[in-house]
C-alpha positions in Angstrom: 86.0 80.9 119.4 87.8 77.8 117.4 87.5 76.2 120.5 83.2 76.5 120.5 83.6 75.7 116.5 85.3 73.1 117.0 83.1 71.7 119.4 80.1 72.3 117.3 81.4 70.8 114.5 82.4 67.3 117.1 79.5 67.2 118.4 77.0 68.1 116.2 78.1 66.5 112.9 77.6 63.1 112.8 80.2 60.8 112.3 81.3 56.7 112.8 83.9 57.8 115.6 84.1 60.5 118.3 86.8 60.2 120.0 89.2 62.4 122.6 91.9 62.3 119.7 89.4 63.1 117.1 88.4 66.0 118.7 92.1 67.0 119.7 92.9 66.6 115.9 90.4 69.0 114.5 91.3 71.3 118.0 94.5 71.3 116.8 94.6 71.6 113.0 91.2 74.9 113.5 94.3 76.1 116.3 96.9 75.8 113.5 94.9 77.4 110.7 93.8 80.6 113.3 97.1 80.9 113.9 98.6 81.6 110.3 95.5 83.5 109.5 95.9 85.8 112.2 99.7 86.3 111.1 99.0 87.0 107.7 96.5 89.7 108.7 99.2 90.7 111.1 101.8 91.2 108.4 99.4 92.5 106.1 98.2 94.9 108.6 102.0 96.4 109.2 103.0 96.3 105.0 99.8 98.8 105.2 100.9 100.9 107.8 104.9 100.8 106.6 103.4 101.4 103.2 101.7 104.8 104.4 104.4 106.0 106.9 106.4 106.1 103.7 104.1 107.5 101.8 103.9 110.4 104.4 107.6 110.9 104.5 107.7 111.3 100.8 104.9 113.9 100.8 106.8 115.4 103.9 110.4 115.3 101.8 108.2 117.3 98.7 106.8 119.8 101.6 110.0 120.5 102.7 111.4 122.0 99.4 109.1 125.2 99.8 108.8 126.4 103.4 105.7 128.3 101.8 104.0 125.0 100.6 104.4 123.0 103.9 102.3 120.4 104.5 100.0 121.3 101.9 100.1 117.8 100.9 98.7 117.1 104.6 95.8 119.4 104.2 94.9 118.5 100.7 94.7 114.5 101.7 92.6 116.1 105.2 90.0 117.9 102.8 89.6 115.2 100.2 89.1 112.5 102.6 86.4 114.6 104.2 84.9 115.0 100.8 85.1 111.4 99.9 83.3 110.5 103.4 80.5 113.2 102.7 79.9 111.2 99.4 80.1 108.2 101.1 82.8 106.5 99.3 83.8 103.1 100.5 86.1 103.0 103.1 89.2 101.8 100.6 88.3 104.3 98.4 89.0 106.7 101.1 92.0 105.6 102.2 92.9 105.2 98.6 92.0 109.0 98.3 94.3 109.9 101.6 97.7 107.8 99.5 97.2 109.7 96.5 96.2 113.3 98.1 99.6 112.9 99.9 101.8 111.8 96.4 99.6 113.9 94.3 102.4 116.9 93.6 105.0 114.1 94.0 106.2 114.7 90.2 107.5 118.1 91.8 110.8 116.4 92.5 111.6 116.8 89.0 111.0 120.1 88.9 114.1 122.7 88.9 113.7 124.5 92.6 114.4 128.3 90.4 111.0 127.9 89.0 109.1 126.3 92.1 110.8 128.9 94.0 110.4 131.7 91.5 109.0 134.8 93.2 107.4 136.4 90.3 105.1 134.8 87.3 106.4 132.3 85.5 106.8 132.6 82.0 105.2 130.1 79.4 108.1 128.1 78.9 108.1 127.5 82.7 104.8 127.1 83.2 105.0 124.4 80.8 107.6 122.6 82.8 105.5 122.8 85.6 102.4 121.1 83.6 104.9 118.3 83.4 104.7 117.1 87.5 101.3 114.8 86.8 103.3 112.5 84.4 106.9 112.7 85.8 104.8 111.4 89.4 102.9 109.0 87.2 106.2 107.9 86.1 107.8 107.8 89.5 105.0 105.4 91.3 103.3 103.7 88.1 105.3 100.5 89.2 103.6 99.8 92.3 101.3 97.6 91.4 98.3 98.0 94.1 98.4 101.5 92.8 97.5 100.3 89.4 94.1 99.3 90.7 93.1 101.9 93.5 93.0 105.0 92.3 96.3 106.1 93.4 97.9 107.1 89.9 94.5 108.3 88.3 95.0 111.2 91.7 98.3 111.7 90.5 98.2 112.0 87.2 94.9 113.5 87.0 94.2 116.0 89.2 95.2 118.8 87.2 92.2 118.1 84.7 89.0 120.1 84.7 85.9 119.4 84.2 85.8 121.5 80.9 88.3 119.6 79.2 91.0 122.3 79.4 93.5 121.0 81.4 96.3 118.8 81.8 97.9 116.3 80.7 95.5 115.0 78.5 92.6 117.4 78.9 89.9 114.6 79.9 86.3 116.7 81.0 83.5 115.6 82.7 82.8 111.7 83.7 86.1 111.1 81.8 88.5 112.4 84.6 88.3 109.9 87.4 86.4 110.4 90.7 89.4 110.5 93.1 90.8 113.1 90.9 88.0 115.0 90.4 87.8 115.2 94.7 91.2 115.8 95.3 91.3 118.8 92.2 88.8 120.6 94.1 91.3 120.5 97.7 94.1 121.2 96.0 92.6 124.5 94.6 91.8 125.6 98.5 94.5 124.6 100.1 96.7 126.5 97.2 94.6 129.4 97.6 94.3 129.3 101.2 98.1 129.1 101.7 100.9 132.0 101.7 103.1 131.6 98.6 106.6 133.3 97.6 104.5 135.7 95.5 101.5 135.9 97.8 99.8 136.2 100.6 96.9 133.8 101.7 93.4 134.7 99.5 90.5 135.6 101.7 88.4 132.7 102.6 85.4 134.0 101.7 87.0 134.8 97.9 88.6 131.3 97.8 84.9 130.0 98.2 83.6 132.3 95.7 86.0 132.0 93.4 85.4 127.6 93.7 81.3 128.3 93.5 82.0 130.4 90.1 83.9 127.6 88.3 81.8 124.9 88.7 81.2 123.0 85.1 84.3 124.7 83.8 87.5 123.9 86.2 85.3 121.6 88.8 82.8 118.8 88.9 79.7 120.7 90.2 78.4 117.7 92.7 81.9 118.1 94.6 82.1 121.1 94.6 78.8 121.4 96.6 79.8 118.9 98.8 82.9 120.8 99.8 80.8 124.2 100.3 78.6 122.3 102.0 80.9 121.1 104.5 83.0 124.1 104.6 79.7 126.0 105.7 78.9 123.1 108.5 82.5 122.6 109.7 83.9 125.4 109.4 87.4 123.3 108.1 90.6 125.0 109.4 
């Protein structure tokens, strides 16, 4: 292909000389520029996919703490992704949406493994500690900088607000909370509900979808949550 531009550009642009070493020139210089282009992209391409892996393993190292929450992280990136597609999101949005589904309990670290781990309901003083994983993983990751700008942190540090303005850690409601966050609240929910706990059992699927229909406007944003039923119902997501 730089070969045909090149020749386009020789023989079609007039010019005082057109010589062999003219054309060799520009052969070599469209060559030359190709060349560092494509190994930018290249480089690019592998900080991209180094970039994820890690992400992954990090998700993977939180999964690991609670045998009962294992790759919960996994599932709640799988379901927000296929919400964000329904919606037609762009296609970095999505894979904006997959990063921070993956890194949204990240701030878990930093929570004692007594009270992640404790078997019966926490009391208020721990549940308060708990409330504190959006901004301790906000904390952890607010210094990468492409996550400044994607959507990443919003996930993060938002997806624990709802849509009535009751949650945490800054109560935000409606159009406030940010998109990404709003998608990925609505997975975490299932998958949480959906998966067997210390305490729990897995809820029946049926009353997971029931109990997301009947808190639409107050813990979820409607629109998603219709889109989720929706494909739920067409899917049939395992």
């Amino acid at each position: 292909m730089t070969t045909i531009v090149v020749a386009f550009r020789f023989f079609l642009i007039a010019e005082e000389t057109k010589t062999l070493w003219t054309f060799l020139t520009y052969l070599f210089t469209y060559l030359l520029i190709m060349f560092i282009s494509l190994g930018l992209m290249k480089n690019m391409q592998r900080v991209i996919e180094d970039n994820l892996e890690l992400t992954i393993a990090l998700s993977n190292a939180l999964d690991s703490r609670d045998p009962y929450t294992r790759n919960h992280s996994e599932n709640v990136a799988k379901y927000s992704v296929m919400i964000a597609e329904r919606m037609k999101l762009s296609e970095d949005a999505c894979k904006s949406i997959r990063i921070g589904a993956l890194l949204h309990d990240i701030g878990k670290i930093g929570i004692p493994e007594r009270i992640l781990n404790k078997p019966s309901k926490l009391s208020k003083e721990e549940f308060n500690i708990v409330k504190t994983h959006p901004t301790i993983g906000y904390n952890m990751i607010k210094h990468v900088m492409n996550y400044r700008y994607n959507g990443v942190l919003d996930i993060v540090l938002y997806h624990h607000e709802r849509y009535d303005g009751t949650g945490y850690p800054e109560g935000l409601s409606g159009d406030e909370i940010p998109l990404l966050a709003r998608i990925v609240a609505v997975a975490d929910s299932f998958d949480a509900m959906s998966s067997k706990r210390i305490y729990r059992d897995p809820l029946d699927t049926e009353y997971i979808l029931n109990e997301i229909k009947n808190k639409k406007d107050t813990q979820f944003d409607p629109q998603i949550v219709d889109i989720f039923l929706n494909i739920w119902r067409n899917n049939n997501i395992e």
